[in-house]
GUMI-399584 format. One line per field, with one value per atom (N, C-alpha, C, CB): x, y, z; residue number from 1; atom name; residue in three letters. Coordinates in nm, 2 decimals. Glycine has a CB too. Layout:
N
x <- X;...
y <- Y;...
z <- Z;...
nr <- NUM;...
atom <- CA;...
rest <- ALA;...
***
This chain:
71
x <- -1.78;-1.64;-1.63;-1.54;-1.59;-1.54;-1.41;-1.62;-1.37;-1.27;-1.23;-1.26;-1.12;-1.11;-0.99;-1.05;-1.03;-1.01;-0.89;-1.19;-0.79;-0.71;-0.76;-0.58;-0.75;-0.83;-0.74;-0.89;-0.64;-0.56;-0.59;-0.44;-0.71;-0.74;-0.92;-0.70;-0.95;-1.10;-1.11;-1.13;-1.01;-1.01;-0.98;-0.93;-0.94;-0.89;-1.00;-0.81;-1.00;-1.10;-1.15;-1.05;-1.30;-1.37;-1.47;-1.44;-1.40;-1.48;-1.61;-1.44;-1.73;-1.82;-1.80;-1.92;-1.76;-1.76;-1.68;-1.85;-1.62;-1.53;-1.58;-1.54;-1.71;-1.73;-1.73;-1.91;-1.74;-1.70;-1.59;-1.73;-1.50;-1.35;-1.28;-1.31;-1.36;-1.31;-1.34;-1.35;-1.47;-1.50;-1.41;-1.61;-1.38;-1.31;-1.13;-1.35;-1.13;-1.01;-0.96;-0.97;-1.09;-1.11;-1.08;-1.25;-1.19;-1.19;-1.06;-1.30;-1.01;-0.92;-0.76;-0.92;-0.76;-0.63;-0.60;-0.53;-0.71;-0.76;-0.73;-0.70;-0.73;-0.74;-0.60;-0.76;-0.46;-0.34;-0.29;-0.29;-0.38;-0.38;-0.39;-0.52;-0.49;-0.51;-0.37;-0.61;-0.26;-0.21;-0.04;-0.26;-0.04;0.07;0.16;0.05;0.18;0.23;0.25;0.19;0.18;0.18;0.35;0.08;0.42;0.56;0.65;0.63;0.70;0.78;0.71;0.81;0.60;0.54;0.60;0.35;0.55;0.63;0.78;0.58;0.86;0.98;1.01;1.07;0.97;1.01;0.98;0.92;0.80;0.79;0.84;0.72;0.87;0.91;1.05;0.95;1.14;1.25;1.22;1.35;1.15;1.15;1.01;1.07;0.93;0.88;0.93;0.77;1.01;1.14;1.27;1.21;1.24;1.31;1.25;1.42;1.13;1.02;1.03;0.87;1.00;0.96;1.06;0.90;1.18;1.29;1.32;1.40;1.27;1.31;1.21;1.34;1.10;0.98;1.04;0.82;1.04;1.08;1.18;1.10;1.29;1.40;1.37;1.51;1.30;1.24;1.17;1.11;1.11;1.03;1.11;0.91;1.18;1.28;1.38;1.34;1.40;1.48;1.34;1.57;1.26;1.16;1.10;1.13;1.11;1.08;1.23;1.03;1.33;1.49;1.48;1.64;1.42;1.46;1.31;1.47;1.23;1.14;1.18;1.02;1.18;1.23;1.33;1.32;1.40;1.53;1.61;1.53;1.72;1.80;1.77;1.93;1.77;1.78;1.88;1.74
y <- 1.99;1.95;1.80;2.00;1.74;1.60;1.57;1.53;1.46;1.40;1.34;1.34;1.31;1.24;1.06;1.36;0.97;0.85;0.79;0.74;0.77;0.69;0.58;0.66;0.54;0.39;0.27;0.38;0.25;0.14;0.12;0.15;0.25;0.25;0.20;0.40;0.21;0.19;0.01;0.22;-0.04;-0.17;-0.26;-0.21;-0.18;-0.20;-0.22;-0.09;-0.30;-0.32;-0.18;-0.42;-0.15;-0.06;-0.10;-0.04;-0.01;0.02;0.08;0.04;0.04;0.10;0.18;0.02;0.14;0.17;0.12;0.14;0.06;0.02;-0.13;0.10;-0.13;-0.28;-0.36;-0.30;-0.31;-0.38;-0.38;-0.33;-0.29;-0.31;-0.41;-0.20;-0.44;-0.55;-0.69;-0.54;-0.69;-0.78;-0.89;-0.72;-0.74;-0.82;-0.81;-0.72;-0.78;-0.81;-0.94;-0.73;-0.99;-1.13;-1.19;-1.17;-1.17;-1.26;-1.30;-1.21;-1.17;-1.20;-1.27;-1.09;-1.19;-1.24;-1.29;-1.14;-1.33;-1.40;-1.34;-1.51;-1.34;-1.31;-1.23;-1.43;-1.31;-1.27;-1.14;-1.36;-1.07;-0.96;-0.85;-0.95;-0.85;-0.80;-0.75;-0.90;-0.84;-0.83;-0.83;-0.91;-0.80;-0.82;-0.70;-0.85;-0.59;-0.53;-0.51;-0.48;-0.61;-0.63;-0.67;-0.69;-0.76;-0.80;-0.68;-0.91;-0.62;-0.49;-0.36;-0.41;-0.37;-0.28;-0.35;-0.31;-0.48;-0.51;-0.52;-0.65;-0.54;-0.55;-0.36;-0.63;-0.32;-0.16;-0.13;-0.04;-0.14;-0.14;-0.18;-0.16;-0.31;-0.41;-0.29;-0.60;-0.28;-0.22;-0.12;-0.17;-0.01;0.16;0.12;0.34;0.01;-0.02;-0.08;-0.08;-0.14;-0.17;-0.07;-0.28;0.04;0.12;0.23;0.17;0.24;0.31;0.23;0.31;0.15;0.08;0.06;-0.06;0.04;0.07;0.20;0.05;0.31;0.41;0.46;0.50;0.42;0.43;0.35;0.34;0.27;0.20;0.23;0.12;0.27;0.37;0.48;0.39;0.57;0.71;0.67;0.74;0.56;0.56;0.50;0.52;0.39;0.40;0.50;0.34;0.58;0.75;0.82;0.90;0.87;0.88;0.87;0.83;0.72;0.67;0.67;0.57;0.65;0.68;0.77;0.68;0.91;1.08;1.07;1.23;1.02;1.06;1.02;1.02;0.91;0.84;0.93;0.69;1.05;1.07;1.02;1.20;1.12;1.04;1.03;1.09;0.92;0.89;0.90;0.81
z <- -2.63;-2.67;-2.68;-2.56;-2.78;-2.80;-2.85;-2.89;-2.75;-2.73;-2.82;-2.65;-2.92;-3.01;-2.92;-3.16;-2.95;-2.86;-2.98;-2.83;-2.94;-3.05;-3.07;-3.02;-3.17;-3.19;-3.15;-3.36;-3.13;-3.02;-2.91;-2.99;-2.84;-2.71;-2.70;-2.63;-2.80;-2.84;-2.78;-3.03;-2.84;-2.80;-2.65;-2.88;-2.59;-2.48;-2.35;-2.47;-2.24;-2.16;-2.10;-2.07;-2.06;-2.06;-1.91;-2.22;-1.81;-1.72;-1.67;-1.69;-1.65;-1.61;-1.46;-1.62;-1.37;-1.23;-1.18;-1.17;-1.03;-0.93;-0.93;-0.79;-0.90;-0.87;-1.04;-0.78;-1.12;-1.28;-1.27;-1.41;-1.29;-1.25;-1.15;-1.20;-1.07;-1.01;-1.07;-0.88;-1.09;-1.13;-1.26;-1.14;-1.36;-1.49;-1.47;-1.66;-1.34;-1.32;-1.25;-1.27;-1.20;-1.12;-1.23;-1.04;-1.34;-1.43;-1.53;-1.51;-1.57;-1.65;-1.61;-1.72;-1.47;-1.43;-1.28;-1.46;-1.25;-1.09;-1.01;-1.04;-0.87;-0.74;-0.73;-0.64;-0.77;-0.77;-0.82;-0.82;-0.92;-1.00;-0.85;-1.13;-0.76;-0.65;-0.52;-0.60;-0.52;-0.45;-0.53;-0.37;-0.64;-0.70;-0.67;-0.84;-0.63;-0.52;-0.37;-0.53;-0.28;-0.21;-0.12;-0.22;-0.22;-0.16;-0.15;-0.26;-0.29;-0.25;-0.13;-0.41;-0.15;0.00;0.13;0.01;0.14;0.29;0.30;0.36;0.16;0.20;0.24;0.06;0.19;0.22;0.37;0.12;0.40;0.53;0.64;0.55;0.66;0.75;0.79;0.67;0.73;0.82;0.91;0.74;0.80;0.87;1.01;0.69;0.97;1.14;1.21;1.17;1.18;1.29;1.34;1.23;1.26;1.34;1.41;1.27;1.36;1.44;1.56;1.38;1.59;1.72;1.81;1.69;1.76;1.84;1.92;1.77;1.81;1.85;1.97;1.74;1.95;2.05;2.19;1.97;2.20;2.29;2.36;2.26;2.30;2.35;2.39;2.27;2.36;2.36;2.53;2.19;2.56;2.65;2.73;2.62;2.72;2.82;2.91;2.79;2.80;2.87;2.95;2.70;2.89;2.96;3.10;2.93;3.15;3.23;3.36;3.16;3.26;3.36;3.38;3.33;3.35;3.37;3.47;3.17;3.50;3.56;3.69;3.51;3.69;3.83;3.92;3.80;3.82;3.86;4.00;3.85;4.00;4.06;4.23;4.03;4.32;4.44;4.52;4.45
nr <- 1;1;1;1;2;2;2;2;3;3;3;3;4;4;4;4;5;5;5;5;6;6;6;6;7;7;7;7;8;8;8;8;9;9;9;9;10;10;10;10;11;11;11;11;12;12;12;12;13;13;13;13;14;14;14;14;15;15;15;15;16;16;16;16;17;17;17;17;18;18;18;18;19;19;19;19;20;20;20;20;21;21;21;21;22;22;22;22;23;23;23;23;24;24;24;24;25;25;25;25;26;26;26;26;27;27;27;27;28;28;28;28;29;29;29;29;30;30;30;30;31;31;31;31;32;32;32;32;33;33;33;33;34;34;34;34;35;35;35;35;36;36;36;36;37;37;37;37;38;38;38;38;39;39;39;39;40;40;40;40;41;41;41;41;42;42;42;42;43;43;43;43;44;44;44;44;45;45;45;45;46;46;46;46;47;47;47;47;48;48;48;48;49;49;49;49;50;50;50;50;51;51;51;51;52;52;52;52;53;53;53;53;54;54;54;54;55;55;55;55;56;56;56;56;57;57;57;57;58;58;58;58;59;59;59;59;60;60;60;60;61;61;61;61;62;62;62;62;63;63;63;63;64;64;64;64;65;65;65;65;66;66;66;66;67;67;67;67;68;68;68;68;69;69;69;69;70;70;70;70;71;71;71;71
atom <- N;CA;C;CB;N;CA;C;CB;N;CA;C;CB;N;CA;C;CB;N;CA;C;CB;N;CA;C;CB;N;CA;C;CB;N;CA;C;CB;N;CA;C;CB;N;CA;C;CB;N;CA;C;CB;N;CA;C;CB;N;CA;C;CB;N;CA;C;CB;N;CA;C;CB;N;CA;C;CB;N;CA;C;CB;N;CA;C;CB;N;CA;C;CB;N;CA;C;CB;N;CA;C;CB;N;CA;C;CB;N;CA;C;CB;N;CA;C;CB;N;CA;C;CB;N;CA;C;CB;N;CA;C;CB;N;CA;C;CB;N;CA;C;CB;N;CA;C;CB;N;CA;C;CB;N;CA;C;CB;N;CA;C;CB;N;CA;C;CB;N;CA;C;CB;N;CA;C;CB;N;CA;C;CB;N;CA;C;CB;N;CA;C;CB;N;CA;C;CB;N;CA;C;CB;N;CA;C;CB;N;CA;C;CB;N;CA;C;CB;N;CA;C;CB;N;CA;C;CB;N;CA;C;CB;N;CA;C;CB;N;CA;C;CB;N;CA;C;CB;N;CA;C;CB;N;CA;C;CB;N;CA;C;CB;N;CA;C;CB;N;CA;C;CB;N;CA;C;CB;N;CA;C;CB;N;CA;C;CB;N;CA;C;CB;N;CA;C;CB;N;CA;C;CB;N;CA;C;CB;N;CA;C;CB;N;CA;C;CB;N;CA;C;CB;N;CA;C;CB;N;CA;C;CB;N;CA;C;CB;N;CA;C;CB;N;CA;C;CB;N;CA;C;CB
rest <- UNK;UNK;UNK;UNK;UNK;UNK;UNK;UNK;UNK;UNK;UNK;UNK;UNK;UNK;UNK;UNK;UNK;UNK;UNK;UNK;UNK;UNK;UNK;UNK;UNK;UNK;UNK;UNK;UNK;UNK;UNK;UNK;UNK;UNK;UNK;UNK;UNK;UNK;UNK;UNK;UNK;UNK;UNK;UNK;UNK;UNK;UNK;UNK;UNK;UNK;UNK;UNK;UNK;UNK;UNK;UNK;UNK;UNK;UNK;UNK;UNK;UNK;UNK;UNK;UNK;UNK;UNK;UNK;UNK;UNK;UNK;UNK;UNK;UNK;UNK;UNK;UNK;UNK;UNK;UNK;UNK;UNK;UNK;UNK;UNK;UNK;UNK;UNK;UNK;UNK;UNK;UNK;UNK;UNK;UNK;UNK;UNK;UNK;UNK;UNK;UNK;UNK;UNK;UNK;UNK;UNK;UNK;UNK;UNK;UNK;UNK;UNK;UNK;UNK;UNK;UNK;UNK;UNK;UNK;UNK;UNK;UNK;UNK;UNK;UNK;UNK;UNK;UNK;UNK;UNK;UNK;UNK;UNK;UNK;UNK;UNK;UNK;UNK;UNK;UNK;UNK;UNK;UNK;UNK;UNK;UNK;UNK;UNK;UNK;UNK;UNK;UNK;UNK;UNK;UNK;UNK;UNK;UNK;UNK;UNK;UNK;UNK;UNK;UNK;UNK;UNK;UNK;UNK;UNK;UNK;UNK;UNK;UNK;UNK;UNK;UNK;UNK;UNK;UNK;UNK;UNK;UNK;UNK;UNK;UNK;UNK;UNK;UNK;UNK;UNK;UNK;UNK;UNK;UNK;UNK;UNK;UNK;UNK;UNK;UNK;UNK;UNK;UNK;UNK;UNK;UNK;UNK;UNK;UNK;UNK;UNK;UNK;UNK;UNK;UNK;UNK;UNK;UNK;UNK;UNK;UNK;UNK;UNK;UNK;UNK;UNK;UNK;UNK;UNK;UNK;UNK;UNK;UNK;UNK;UNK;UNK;UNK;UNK;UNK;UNK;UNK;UNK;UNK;UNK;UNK;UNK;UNK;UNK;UNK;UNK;UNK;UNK;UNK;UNK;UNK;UNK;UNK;UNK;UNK;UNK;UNK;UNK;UNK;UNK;UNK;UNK;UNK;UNK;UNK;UNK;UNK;UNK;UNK;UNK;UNK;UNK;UNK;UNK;UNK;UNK;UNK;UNK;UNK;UNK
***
């Protein structure tokens, strides 16, 4: 079976592997290409682990009051 390839894509950069792929992405658009996602990731994260951790913390403070119980 053969694939017929549009030819607007013929031209287009061409990966051999993972470690070439990195490589011509170093090259063409530096280090910064690597992490250009990275900001909206932590803005998203940063809250919902702060309310994880609150809720942990609270979770274990009742915890710890219901164990002791009452004297």
């Amino acid at each position: 079976m053969k694939i017929d390839v549009p030819s607007n894509m013929r031209n287009q950069i061409m990966y051999t592997g993972v470690v070439d792929c990195f490589r011509k992405i170093y090259k063409n658009e530096g280090i910064g290409a690597f992490y250009k996602g990275l900001t909206p990731l932590v803005i998203k994260i940063f809250p919902s682990s702060g309310v994880f951790f609150l809720a942990y913390e609270y979770t274990l403070l009742m915890l710890n009051n219901n164990r002791d119980g009452p004297e």
